[in-house]
C-alpha positions as CSV (number, residue, x, y, z in Angstrom):
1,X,-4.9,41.7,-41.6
2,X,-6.7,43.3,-44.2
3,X,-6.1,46.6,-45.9
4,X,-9.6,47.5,-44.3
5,X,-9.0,46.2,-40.8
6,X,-5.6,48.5,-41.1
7,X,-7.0,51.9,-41.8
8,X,-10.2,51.0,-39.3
9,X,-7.2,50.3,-36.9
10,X,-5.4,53.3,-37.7
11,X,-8.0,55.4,-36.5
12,X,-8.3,56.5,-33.5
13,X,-12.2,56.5,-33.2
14,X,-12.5,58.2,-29.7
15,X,-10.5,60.6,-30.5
16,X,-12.5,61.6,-33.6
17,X,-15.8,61.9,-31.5
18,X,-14.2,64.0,-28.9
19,X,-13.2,66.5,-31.8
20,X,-16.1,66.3,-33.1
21,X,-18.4,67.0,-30.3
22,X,-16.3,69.9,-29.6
23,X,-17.1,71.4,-33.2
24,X,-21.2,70.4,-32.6
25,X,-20.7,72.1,-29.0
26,X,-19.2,75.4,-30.7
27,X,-22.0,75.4,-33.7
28,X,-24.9,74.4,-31.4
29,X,-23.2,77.5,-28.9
30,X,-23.5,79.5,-32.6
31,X,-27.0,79.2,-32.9
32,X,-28.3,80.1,-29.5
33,X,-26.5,83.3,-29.3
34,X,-26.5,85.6,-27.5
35,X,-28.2,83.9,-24.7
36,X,-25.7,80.6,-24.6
37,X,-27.4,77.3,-23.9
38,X,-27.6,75.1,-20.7
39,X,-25.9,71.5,-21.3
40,X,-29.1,69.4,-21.4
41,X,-29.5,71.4,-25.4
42,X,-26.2,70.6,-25.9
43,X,-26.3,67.3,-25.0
44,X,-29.9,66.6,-27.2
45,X,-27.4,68.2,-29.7
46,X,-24.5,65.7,-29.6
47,X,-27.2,63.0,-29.5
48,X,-29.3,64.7,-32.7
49,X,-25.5,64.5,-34.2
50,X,-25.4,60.7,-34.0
51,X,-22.6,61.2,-31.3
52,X,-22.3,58.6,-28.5
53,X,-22.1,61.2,-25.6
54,X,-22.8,61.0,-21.8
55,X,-23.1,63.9,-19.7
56,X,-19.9,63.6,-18.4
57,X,-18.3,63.7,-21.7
58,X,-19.7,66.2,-22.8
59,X,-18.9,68.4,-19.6
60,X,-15.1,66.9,-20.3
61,X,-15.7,68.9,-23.9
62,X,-16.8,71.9,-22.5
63,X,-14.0,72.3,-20.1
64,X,-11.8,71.7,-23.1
65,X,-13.6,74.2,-25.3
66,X,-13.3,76.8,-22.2
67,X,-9.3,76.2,-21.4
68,X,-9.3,76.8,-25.6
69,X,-11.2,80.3,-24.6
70,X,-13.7,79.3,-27.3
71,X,-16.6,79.4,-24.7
72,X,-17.8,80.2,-21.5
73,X,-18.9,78.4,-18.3
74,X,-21.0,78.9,-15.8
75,X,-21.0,76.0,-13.5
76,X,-22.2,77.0,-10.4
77,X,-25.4,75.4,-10.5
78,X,-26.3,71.8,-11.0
79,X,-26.9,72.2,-14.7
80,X,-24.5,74.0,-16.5
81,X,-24.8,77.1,-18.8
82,X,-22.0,78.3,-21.7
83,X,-21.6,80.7,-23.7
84,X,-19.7,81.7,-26.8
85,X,-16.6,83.9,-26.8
86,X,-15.8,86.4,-29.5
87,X,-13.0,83.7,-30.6
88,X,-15.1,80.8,-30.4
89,X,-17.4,83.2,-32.5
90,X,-14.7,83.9,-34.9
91,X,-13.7,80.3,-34.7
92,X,-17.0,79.1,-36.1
93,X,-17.4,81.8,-38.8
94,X,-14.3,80.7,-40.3
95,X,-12.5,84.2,-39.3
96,X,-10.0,82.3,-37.4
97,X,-8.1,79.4,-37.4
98,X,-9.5,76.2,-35.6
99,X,-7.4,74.9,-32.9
100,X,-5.8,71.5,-32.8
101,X,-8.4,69.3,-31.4
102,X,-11.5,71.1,-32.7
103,X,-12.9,68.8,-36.0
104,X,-14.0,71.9,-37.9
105,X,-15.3,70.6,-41.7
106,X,-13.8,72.6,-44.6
107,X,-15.4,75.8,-45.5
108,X,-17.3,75.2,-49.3
């Protein structure tokens, strides 16, 4: 095996999606404040992102983001709706630490 098969086996690829659709959920969240964002935007989101993401996935990611307390959902009706919280805010403006299982880039 070569060095390059080793680190490309090494990471854990799915993982590193699923964090990072959790960050574009939480900056696409950002942007549409304060009104939130039904899941068919944050789904064109993930896709705009180059992110391999089904619908179910990305409902799996929101429910993460929400047991987080980074966001809420409303999921009553067919389509869902979310929402930002203040930590998810604060999360996003680099005011607070990201938690583990949230790929937020470094601040420049």
């Amino acid at each position: 095996m070569s060095e390059r098969d080793r680190i490309a086996a090494s990471i854990d690829i799915p993982r590193a999606e699923r964090e990072v659709l959790r960050w574009t959920i939480l900056v696409a969240l950002w942007h549409a404040r304060p009104y939130g964002a039904e899941e068919t935007l944050l789904l064109s989101a993930a896709r705009d992102a180059m992110l391999r993401t089904t619908e179910a996935q990305l409902r799996a990611e929101m429910h993460s983001l929400k047991l987080r307390g980074l966001i809420d959902i409303h999921d009553e009706r067919p389509v869902w709706w979310a929402q930002l919280t203040a930590e998810g805010e604060a999360v996003v403006e680099y005011r607070a630490e990201a938690p583990a299982g949230v790929f937020r880039p470094p601040r420049w």
